[in-house]
C-alpha positions in Angstrom: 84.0 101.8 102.3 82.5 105.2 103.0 82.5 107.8 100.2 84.4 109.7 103.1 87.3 107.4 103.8 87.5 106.9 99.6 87.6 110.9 99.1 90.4 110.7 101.9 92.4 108.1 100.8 92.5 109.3 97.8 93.9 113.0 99.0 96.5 111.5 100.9 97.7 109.7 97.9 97.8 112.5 95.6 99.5 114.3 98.7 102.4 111.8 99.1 102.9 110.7 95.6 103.3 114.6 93.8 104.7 115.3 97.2 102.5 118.6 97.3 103.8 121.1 100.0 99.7 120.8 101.1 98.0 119.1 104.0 95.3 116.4 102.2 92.4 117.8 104.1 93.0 121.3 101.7 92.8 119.5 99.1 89.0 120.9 97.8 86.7 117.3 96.4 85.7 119.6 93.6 88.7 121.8 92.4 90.8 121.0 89.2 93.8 119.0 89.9 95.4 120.2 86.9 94.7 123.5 86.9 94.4 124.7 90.7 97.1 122.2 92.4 99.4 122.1 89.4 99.2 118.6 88.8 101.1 117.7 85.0 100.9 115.2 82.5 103.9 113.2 84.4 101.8 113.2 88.1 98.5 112.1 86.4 100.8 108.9 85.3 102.4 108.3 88.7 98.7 108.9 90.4 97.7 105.6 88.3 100.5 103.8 89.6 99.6 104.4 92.9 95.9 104.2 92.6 96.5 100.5 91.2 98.5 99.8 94.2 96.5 101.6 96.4 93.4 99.9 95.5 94.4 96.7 94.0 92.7 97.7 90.6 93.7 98.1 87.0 94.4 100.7 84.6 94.4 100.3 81.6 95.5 102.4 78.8 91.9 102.6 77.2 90.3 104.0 80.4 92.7 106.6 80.9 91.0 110.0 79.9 91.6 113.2 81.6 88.3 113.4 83.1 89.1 111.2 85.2 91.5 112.7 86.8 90.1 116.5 86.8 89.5 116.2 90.1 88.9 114.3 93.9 85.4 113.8 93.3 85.8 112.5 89.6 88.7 110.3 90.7 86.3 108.9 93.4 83.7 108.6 90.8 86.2 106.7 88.8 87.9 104.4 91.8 84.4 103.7 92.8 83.2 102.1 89.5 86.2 100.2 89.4 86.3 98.3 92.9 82.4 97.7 92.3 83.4 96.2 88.8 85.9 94.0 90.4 83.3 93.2 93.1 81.8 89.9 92.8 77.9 90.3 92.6 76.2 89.9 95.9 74.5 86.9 96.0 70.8 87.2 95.9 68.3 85.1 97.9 66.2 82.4 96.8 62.6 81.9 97.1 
């Protein structure tokens, strides 16, 4: 998956799950979701709801710090190190 179609996905689910009155694509990689979209205590729980169904991954309790959540690009960063986590290891070649 491109870092692209991550940072996109990932718009369009905070887009239809706080059902923000915003197009995804003005949603800025960089800006504060708290602070500059609005997002509350409440949304950051139902954005881990949906990001586990979303991506097929787990949240759990321990590895839910704000950070994570302060913005598209630290959500990516986040998403990201999850699905590689889950990843089975590429195999590596023999000599």
């Amino acid at each position: 998956m491109s870092d692209e179609t991550l940072e996109a996905r990932l718009k369009r689910l905070i887009v239809d799950r706080l059902f923000l009155q915003i197009p995804p694509s003005e949603i800025e990689d960089d800006k504060k979701l708290v602070q500059d979209y609005g997002v509350d205590s409440v949304s950051l729980f139902e954005l881990v709801v949906g990001l586990e169904e979303e991506f097929g991954i787990r949240i759990e309790d321990r590895e839910f710090h704000l950070r994570h959540f302060e913005s598209v690009s630290a959500l990516a960063r986040f998403v990201r190190a999850k699905l590689d986590a889950a990843s089975p290891a590429a195999p590596t070649a023999s000599s």
